[in-house]
N, C-alpha and C positions, 0 to 999 in steps of 0.2 A: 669753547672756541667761538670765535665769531669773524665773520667778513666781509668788509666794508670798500668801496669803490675807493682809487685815491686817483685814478689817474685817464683820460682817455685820449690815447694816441689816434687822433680823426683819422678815417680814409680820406684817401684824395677826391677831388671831384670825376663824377662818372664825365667820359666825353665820348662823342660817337663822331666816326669817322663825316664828313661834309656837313654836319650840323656844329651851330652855335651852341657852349654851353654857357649857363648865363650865373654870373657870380654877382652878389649883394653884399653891401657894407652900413653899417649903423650909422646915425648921423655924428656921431663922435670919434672915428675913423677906428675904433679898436676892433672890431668882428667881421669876420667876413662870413656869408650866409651860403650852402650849396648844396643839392643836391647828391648824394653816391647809394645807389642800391637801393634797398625801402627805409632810407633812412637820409635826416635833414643833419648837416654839421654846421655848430656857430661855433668858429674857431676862432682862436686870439691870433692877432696880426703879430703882435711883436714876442707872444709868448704863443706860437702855433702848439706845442705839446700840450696847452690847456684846451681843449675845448668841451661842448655840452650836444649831445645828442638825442635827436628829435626820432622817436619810433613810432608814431601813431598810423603811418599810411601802411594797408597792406598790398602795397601796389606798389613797383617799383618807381622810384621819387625820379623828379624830371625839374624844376626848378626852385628858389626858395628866394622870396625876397623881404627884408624887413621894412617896417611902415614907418614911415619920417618921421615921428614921434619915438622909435626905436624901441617901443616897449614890445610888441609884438612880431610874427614873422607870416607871410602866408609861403604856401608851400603846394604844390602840385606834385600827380601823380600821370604815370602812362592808363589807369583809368577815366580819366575825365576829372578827378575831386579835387576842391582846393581845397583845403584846414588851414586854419587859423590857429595861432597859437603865441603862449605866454612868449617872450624872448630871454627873460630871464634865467629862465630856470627848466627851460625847452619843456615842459610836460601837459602842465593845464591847459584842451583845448578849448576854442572860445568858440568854434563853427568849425561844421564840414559839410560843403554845399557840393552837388553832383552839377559841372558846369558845361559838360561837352560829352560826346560820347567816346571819345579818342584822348589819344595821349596831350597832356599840356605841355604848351611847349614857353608860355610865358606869363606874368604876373606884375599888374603895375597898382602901385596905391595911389589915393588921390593924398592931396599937402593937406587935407583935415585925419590924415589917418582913418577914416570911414567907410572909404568905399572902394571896390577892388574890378579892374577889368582882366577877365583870364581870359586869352586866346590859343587857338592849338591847331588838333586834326581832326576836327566831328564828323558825323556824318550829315546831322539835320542841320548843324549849324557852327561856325569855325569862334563862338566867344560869346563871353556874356561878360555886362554889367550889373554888380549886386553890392549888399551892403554890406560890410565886414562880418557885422553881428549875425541879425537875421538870416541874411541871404536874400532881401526882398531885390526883384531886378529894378535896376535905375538907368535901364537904357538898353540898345541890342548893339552888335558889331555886324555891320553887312558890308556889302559892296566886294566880297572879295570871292574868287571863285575855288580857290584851293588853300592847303593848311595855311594859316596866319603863321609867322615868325616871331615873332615880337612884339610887344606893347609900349608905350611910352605913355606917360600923364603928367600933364603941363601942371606942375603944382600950386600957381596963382590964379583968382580968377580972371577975367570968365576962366572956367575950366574946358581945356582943349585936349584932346586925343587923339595918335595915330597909329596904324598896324600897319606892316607889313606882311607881306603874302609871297606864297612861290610862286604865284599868279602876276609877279612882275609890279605891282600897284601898293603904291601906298593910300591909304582912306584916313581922310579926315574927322572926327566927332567934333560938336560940339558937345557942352550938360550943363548943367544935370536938369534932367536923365542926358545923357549922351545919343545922342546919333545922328548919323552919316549925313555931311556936311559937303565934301567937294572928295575927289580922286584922280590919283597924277598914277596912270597909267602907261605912259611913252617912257618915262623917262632912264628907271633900269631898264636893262636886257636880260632878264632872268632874276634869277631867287633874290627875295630882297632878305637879309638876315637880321637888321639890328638897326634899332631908331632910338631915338633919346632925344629928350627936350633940354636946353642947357637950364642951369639953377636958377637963373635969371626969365624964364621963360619967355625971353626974345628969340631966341632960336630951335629950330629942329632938324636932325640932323639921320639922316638912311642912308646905310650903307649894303653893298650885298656881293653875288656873285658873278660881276660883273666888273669889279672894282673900282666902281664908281662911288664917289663922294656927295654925295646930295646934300645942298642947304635949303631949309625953308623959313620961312618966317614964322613966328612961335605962336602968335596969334589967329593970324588968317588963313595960314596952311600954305601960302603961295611960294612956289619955287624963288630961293633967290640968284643962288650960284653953284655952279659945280668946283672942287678943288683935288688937287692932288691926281690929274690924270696923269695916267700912265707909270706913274711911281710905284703902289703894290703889283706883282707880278701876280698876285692870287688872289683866291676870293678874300673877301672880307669879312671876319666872323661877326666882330665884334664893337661896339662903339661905348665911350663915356666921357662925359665933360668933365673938365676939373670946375674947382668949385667955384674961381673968378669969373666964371662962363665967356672968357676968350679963346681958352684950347680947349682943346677935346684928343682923346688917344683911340687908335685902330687897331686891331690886331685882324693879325692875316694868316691865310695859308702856305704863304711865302718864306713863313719862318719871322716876320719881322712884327715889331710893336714901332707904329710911329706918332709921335706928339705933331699935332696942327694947330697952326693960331688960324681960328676962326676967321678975323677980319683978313688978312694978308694973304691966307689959302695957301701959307708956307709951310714944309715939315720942315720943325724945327729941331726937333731929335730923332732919331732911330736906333732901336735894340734891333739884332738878328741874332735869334738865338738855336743854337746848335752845336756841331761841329763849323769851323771853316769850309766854306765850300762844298760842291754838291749838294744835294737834297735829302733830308734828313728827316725823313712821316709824321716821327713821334716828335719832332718839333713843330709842328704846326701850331699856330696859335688857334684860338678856339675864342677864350673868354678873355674877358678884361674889366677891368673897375679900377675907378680911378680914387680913394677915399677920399672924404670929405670929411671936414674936423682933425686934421692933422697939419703939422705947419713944417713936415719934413721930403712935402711933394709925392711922395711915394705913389707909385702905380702898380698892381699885381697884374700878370697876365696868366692865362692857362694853356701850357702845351694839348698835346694831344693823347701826349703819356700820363697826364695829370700830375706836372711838374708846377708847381705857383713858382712864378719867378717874381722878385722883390726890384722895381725898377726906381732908380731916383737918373732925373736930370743930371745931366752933367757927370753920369757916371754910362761909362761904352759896356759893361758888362752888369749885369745882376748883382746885388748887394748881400742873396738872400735865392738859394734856391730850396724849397722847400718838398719835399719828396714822400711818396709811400704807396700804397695798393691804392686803383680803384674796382679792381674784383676780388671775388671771396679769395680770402688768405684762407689754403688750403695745408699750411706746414708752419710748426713754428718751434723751434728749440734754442735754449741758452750757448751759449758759445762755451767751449770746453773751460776757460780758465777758473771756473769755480767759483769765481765771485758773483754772477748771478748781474753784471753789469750791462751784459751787449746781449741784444737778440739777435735772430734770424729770423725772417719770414719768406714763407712763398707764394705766390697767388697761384691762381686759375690759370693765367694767361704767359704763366713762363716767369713773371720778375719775381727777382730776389732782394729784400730790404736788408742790411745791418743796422740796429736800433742800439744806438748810446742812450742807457736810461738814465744817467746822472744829467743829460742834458734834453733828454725826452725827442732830440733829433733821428732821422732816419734817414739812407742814404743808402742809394740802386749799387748794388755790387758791382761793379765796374769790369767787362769783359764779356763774351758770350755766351750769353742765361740759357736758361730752358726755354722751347718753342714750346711747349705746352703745361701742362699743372704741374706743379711740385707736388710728389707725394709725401716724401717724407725725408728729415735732416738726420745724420750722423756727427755729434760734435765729437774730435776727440786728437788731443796735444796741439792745438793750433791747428787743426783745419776741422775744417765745418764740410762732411759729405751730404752732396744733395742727389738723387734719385725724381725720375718725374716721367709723364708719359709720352713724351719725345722717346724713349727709350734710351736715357742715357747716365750714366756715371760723372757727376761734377764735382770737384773739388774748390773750395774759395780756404782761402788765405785769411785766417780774420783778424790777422793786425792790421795787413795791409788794403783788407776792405776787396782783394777784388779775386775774379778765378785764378787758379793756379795750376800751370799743369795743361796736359793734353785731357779730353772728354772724353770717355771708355763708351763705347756702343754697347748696349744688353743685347742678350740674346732674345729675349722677352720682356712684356710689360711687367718694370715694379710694384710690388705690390707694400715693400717698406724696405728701411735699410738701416745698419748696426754698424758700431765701430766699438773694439778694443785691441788697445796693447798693438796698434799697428794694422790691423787685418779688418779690413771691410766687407760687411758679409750681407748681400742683397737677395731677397726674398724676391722670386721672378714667380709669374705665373707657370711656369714647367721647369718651378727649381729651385735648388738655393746656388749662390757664386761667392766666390770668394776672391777678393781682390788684395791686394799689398798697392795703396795707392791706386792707380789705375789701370793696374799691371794684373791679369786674370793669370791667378794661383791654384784654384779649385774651384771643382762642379761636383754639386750631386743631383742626379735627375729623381724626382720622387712621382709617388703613385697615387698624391693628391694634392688639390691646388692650393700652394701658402696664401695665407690672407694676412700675416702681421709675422713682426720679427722684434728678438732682444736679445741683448748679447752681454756677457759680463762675463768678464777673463776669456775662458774656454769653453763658460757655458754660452749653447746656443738655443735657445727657446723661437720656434716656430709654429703660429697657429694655423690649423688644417682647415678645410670646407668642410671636412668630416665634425665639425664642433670637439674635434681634438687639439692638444699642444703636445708638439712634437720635441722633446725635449734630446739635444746632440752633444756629444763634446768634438769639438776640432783639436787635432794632432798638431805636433810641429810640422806635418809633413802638408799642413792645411787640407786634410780626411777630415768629413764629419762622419762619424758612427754614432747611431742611434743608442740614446740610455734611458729613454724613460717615454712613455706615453702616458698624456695627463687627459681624464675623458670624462671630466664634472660639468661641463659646460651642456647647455639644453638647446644651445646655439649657437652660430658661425662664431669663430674667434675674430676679432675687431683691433684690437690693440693690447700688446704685452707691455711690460716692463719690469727691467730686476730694482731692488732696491740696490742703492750706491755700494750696500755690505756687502752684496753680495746674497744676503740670506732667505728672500723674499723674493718671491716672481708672483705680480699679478696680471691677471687673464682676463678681460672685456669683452662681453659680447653684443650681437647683435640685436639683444633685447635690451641691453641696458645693465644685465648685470655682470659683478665682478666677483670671482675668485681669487685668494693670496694661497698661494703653496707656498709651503717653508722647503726651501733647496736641499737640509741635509732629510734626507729620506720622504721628501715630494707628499706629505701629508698636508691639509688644507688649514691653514690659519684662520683664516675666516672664510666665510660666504654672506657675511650680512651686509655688504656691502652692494646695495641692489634697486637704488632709488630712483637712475635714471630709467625713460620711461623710452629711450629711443636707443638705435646703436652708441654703445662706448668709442668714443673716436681714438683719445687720447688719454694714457695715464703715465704721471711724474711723480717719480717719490722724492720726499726732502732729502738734505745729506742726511739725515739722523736716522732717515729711514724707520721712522715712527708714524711719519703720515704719509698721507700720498692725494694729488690732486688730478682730479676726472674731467675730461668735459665730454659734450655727446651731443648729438642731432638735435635733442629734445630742448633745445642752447642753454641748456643750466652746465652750472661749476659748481661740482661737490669737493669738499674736501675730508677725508676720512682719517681716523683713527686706528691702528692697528692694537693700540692697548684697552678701547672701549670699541668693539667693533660696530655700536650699537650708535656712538654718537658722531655726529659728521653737522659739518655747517654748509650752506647753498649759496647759492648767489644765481637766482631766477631769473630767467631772459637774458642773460647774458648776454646774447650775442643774435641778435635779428636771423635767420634761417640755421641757425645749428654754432655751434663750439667744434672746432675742428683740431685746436693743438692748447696743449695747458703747460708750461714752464715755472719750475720755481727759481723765482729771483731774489734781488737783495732788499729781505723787508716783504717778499710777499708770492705774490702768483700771477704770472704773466697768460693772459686769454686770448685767443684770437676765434674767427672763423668765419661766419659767409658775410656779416656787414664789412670784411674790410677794415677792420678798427681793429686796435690794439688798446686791452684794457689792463690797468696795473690793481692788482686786490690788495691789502691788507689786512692778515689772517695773525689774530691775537691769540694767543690760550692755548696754541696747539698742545694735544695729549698725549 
């Protein structure tokens, strides 16, 4: 057997509520560059299901920009460090220089590709100038008395620099080496968020929360004109030039992205994306990038849900919304119809994604989610049951993509949840329940706390804190009555699962190892199945019900053997802070877990 990567569905970009996040594009307009979690995405613009992931920081990632030369990317972290790295092939690092003692909040290169200024939230000092390679300093960032926002670098010579601060001022550099040159401190009224030099570097341009429009001159730093008062109703997250360096595009708090011709200080287009009317959070705009090397205008903006919205001129609505997690995907199961075509996933934070893998697209279930983690999915005859610690019972629809139904209230937090033949059977922390849809059918109260649950026909397997599985059959009358106590396990039960036949139930636990019982007369198939090194979060069997695929804390993906119990194939690091859901799909093994990403395996040879 062997297993090999084919596919990686990017998380979305991380964004935090009144900050700017900052997105990057190659100078041939195909990749956009961003930070989500401790992990860097270089995503394809017009093929988004292809992209390449950066894991080198162990420190949650906070921006990521690529160098004008495109071969390379730097990359920030909430510890202070930038790393440099290949752009190609996201792996080989080239430098990792410790530049701040606080989170970075930005990243600019100079036009020789060489040199990098990072600014942020230090303590002894808000940025530093240095060389790509070495790290040697080629200048300091002063003048400013609180966290810098943003960097900008005039890419012709002389070479010119400006930050902005929540200290209301922008500072000018000269270089190299760089430093503080002149400072326009009157002119916002609070946080300045986002500066940028146009391509031509005749212009500079600071925007903030104040929704003020600043132009300066690209050269000498001097104000020229202000534009666009009173037009954004919110702050200003974001700014970038197009590449003729006449306009420039804004995104806002307000909901809206606006195109401005530089000379005229007209908006000349506006997106407002959302619903119609009223105000709508997770639409706020945050980031923006305007590609450069592209001849179809195109502009990305970023909600605040970490939606990329695809914007062309002369088009009133998006071309293009592009969708998925930016926190740990904590659930993740096939859609009932067998083909192994459409996922489900659920994060941390309540959303639930539907994944078409024939076109590698994902798209928010449409209706109202879970306010808090998905724990775990039930597929079964066209609907997809979701459980989460809202405390609540949902049902989605999954041709139609959205919820379905009224939301059942648990009596207690879930701790997993099952579906056959009609009857949905939820593992509560003081119980099991039994549902018909969302209609409460049966309760049993039991005398220790469920930790996992599986269900196939009438059998009902529940793992105990006692490090037992509690094995039940439910009646017509939906009675569970206990038939078997399974007590191999030397630790907490983690995750069950029956094989599709029916014949096989394997048992995870919270060390990492698994047990298979064989159903007719509950004797153990194997035990040699025992390589993760951390809790078993997740186990899938094939249809054939000959292998079965694992994932677990430890973030490896095993796949195992039930006729060689001995031999099994990995897939190491899998998933940056743990593997939290494993699905088999068409052609292979779908992964998810705390990076947020969705990985597609291809698993040859199975035995």
């Amino acid at each position: 057997m062997s297993i090999d990567i084919q596919k990686i569905l990017a998380a979305s970009p991380v964004t935090t509520r009144g900050q700017p996040t900052q997105l990057s594009c190659d100078p041939k307009g195909e990749r956009i560059a961003y930070a989500s979690g401790k992990s860097i995405f270089l995503r394809s613009i017009d093929r988004p299901w292809e992209s390449k992931q950066y894991t080198g920081h162990t420190a949650a990632t906070t921006v990521a920009r690529f160098s004008p030369s495109g071969f390379y990317v730097a990359s920030g972290d909430a510890a202070g460090n930038v790393r440099v790295w290949d752009a190609v092939e996201a792996v080989n690092t080239r430098g990792e220089h410790a530049v701040i003692s606080g989170r970075i909040a930005d990243v600019a290169w100079d036009g020789d590709s060489a040199r990098l200024i990072a600014v942020g939230d230090g303590r002894e000092r808000f940025g530093r100038c240095f060389t790509a390679d070495s790290g040697n300093t080629v200048g300091e960032v002063s003048g400013h008395s609180k966290v810098v926002n943003a960097v900008a670098v005039r890419q012709q010579r002389p070479l010119r620099a400006a930050t902005v601060s929540d200290d209301g001022s922008m500072c000018f550099l000269h270089g190299v080496p760089f430093k503080f040159a002149n400072k326009e401190a009157e002119l916002h009224k609070g946080f300045v968020y986002g500066a940028a030099f146009s391509p031509d570097g005749a212009l500079l341009v600071t925007v903030g929360a104040d929704r003020r429009i600043q132009l300066y001159d690209g050269k000498t730093g001097e104000p020229t004109k202000v534009i666009g008062e009173g037009v954004h109703t919110g702050s200003i997250f974001a700014v970038s030039w197009a590449k003729d360096s006449k306009r420039f595009v804004t995104a806002s708090a307000d909901q809206t992205v606006r195109v401005w011709d530089a000379e005229s200080g007209g908006n000349v287009q506006t997106w407002r994306l959302g619903p119609e009317g009223g105000v709508s959070v997770p639409h706020q705009q945050v980031g923006v990038v305007w590609p450069h090397g592209r001849t179809d205008g195109l502009i990305i903006s970023l909600g605040l849900d970490g939606d990329l919205n695809y914007l062309v001129e002369g088009s009133a609505k998006p071309i293009k919304v592009v969708q998925g997690h930016n926190k740990s995907i904590t659930a993740l199961a096939a859609a009932s119809d067998g083909k192994g075509q459409t996922l489900f996933t659920g994060s941390f934070e309540g959303r639930i994604c539907g994944w078409d893998l024939s076109t590698g697209t994902g798209t928010a279930v449409d209706g109202q989610t879970h306010s808090n983690q998905v724990t775990q999915f039930a597929p079964s005859s066209g609907r997809t049951y979701s459980v989460g610690w809202d405390d609540t019972l949902r049902i989605i629809d999954e041709s139609a993509g959205t919820f379905a139904g009224s939301s059942s209230k648990l009596s207690a937090q879930p701790k997993g949840v099952a579906a056959s033949g009609g009857q949905v059977i939820v593992a509560l922390t003081s119980g099991i329940a039994v549902y018909s849809d969302d209609r409460l059918v049966g309760e049993l109260g039991t005398d220790y706390t469920p930790t996992a649950i599986a269900v196939h026909g009438r059998l009902v397997a529940v793992g105990a804190d006692n490090n037992t599985v509690r094995v039940y059959q439910l009646d017509s009358g939906n009675k569970l009555s206990q038939a078997e106590t399974l007590s191999n396990s030397t630790a907490q039960i983690s995750a069950l699962s029956f094989s599709k036949d029916g014949k096989h139930l394997a048992a995870g636990n919270s060390s990492g190892k698994i047990v298979v019982y064989k159903t007719a007369g509950w004797s153990v198939a194997t035990d040699r199945w025992s390589a993760h090194t951390a809790r078993v979060t997740s186990i899938e069997w094939n249809g054939e019900g000959t292998n079965a695929a694992s994932g677990g804390l430890d973030t490896n993906v095993f796949v195992w053997s039930l006729a060689k119990p001995g031999s099994r194939v990995k897939a190491l690091n899998a998933h940056k802070d743990g593997v939290n859901g494993v699905a088999w799909v068409d052609g292979g093994i779908a992964s998810s877990g705390g990076d947020a990403a969705i990985k597609i395996w291809k698993v040859d040879g199975l035995q």
